[in-house]
C-alpha positions as CSV (number, residue, x, y, z in Angstrom):
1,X,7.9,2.4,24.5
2,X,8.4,5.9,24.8
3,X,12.1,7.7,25.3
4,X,13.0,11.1,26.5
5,X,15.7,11.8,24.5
6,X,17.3,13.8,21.3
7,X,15.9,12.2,18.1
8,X,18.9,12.9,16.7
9,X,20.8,11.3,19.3
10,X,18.6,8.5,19.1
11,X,18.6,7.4,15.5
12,X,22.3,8.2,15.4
13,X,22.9,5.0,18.3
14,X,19.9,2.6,16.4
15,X,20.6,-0.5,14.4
16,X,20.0,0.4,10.8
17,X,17.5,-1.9,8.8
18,X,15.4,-2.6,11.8
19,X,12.6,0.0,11.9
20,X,9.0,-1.3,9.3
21,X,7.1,2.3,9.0
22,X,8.4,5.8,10.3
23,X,4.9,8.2,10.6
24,X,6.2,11.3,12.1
25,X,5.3,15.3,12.1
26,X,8.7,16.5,12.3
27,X,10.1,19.7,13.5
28,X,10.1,22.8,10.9
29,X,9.8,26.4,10.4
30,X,6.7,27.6,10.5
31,X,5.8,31.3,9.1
32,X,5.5,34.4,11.7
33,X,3.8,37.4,11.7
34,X,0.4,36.0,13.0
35,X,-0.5,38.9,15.2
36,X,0.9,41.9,13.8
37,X,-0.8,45.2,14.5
38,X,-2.8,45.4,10.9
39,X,-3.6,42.1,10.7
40,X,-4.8,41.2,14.3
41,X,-7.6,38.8,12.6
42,X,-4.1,36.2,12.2
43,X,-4.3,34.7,15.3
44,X,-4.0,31.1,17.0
45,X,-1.0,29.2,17.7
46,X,1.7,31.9,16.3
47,X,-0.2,35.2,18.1
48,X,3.3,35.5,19.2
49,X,4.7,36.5,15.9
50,X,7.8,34.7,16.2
51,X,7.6,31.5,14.1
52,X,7.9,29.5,17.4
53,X,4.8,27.0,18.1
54,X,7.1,25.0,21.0
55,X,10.6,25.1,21.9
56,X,12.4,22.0,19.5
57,X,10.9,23.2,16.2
58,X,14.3,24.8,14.8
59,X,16.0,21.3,14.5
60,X,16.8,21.0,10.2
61,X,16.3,18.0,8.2
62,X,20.2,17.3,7.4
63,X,20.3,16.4,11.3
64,X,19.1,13.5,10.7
65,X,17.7,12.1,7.4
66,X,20.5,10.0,6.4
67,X,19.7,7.8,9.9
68,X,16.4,8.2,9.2
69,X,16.6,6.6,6.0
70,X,19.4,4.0,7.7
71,X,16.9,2.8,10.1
72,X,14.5,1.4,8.1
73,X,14.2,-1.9,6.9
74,X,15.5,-2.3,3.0
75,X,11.8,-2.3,1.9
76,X,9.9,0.0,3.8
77,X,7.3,3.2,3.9
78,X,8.3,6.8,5.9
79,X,5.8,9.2,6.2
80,X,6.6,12.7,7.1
81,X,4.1,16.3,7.7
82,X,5.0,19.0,6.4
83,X,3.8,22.9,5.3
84,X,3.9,24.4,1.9
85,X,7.2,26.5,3.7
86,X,9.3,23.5,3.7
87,X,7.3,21.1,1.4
88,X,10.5,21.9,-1.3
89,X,13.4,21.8,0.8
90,X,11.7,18.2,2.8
91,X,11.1,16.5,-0.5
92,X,14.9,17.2,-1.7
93,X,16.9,16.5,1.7
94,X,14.6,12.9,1.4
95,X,15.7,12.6,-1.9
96,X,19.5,13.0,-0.8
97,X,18.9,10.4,1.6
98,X,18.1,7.9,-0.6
99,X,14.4,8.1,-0.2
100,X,12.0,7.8,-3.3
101,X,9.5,10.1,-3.2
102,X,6.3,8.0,-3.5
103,X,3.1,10.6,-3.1
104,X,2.4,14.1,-1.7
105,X,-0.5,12.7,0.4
106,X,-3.5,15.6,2.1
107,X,-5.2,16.0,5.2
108,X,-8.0,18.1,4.8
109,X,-8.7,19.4,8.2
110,X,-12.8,20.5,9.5
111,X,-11.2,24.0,10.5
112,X,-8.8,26.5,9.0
113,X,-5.4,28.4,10.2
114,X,-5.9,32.3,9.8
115,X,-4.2,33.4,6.2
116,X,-4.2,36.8,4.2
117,X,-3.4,34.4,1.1
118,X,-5.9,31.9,1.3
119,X,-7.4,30.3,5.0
120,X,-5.1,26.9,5.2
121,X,-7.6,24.2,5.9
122,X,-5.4,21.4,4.9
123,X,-1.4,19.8,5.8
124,X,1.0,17.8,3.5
125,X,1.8,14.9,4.0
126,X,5.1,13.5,2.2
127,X,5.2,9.0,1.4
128,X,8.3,8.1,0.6
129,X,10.0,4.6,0.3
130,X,13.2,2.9,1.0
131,X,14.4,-0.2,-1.5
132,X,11.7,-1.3,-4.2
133,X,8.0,-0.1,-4.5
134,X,5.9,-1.5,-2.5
135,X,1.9,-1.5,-3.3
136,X,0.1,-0.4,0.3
137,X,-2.3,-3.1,2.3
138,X,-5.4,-0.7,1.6
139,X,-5.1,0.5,-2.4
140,X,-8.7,2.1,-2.3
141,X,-7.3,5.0,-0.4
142,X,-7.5,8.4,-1.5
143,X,-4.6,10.8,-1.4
144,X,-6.8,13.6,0.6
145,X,-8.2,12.0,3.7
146,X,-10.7,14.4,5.1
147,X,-10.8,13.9,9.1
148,X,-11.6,16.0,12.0
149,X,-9.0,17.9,13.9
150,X,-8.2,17.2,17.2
151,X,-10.3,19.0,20.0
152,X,-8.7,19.9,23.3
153,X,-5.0,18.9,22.3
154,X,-2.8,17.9,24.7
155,X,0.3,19.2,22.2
156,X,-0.1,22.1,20.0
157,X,0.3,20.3,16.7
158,X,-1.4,16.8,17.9
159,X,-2.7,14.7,14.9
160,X,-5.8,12.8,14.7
161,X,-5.5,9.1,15.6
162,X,-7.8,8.0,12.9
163,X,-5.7,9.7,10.1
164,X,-2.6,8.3,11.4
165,X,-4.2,4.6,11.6
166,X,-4.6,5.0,7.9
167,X,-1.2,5.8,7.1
168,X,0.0,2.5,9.5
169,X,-2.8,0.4,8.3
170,X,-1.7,1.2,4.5
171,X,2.2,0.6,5.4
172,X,2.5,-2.2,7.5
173,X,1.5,-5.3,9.2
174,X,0.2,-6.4,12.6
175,X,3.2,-7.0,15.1
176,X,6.0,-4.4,12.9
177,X,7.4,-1.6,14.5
178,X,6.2,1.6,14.1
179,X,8.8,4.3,14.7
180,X,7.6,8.5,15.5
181,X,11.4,9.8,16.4
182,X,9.5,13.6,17.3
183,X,6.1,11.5,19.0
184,X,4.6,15.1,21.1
185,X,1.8,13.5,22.6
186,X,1.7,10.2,21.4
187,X,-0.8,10.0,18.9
188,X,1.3,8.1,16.4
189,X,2.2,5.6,19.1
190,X,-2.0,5.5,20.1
191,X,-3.2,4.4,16.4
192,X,0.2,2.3,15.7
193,X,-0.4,-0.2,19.4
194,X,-4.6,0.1,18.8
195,X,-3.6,-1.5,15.1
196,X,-1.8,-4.5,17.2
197,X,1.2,-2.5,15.7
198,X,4.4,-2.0,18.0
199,X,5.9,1.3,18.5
200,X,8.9,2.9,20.1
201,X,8.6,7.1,20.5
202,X,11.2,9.4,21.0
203,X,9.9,13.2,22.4
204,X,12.6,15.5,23.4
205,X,10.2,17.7,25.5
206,X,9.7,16.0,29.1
207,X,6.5,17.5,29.7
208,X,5.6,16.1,26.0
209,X,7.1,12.9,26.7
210,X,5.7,11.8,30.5
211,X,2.2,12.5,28.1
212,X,2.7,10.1,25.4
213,X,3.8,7.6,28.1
214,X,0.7,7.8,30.2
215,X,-1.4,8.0,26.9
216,X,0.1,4.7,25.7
217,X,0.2,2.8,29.6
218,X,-3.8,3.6,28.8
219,X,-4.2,2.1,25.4
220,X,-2.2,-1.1,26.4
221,X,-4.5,-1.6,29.7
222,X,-7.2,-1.1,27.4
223,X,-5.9,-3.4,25.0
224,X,-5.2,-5.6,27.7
225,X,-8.7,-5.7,28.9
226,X,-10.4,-6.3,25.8
């Protein structure tokens, strides 16, 4: 299922202790200054210069962690991405939530983002738990997962399916729900329904949103078919 709607709207009207995993990359500030006149090598998804990748990006973390947190079951895995720019002030809101931070997980990416400190070739990824700890399904995992960017994206900040199937596929079962309350393009909802997961997204953004629902009426007829 996916809804065009408010996230924070959304989680606000949901029944608290129903949701099994939350997988999301969440709306946050992002630097600017990518394609100023001395540095014009910066360039990419900020050659704007004005911190802005899409329009929704400047919605905080108090807006809705608490439901967030409320949502999930009592005994249950969130996983959220993140940038070294809000890596500190992510991990604390979770905290005052109620979440427990479990790991600070790393996707190292085949390609790099323009820096003048360092070329960013990798993204944060925060695991954090609700209730007790809770070993994951697959405990050979590593805490970087090196896999391949997404080519042609059909959303600027699209995630590869086969890094999100290993965050579903180490935090829940077949047949749970699988919840991305900011799901862009639906990549999230791809991996969680080709895991025999189910999976409700919510995407502000129409455009974003009439996506993710054609990208996951595709999956299910191919699901279907097999």
């Amino acid at each position: 299922m996916i809804i065009n709607a408010d996230a924070r709207a959304y989680l606000r009207a949901h029944p608290s202790d129903a949701v099994d995993l939350i997988v999301s990359d969440i709306p946050y500030r992002v630097i600017s200054g990518g394609n100023t006149t001395k540095h014009r090598r910066c360039t990419g998804m900020l050659s704007a210069n004005d911190g802005k990748i899409f329009d929704h990006n400047d919605t905080h973390f108090t807006e809705y962690m608490d439901d967030l947190y409320r949502v999930l079951k009592p005994v249950a895995h969130c996983y959220l991405f993140t940038n070294l720019l809000n890596l500190w002030d992510l991990q604390t809101e979770m905290v005052r939530a109620g979440f427990k931070i479990h790991n600070l997980l790393i996707w190292h990416k085949d390609n790099t983002t323009p820096n003048r400190w360092y070329m960013k070739n990798a993204e944060y990824v925060i695991m954090a738990r609700k209730g007790p700890a809770r070993t994951i399904y697959t405990p050979g995992k590593s805490v970087v997962q090196q896999v391949k960017n997404v080519r042609g994206k059909m959303h600027p900040t699209e995630k590869p399916v086969d890094l999100l199937k290993t965050y579903i596929e180490a935090s829940s079962k077949p047949g749970e729900l699988v919840l991305d309350p900011f799901c862009g393009s639906g990549s999230t909802g791809e991996a969680a329904l080709s895991l025999g997961r189910r999976f409700v997204g919510v995407e502000i953004d129409k455009k974003y949103a009439d996506i993710a629902r054609n990208r996951i009426n595709e999956v299910q007829n191919d699901n279907t078919i097999g």
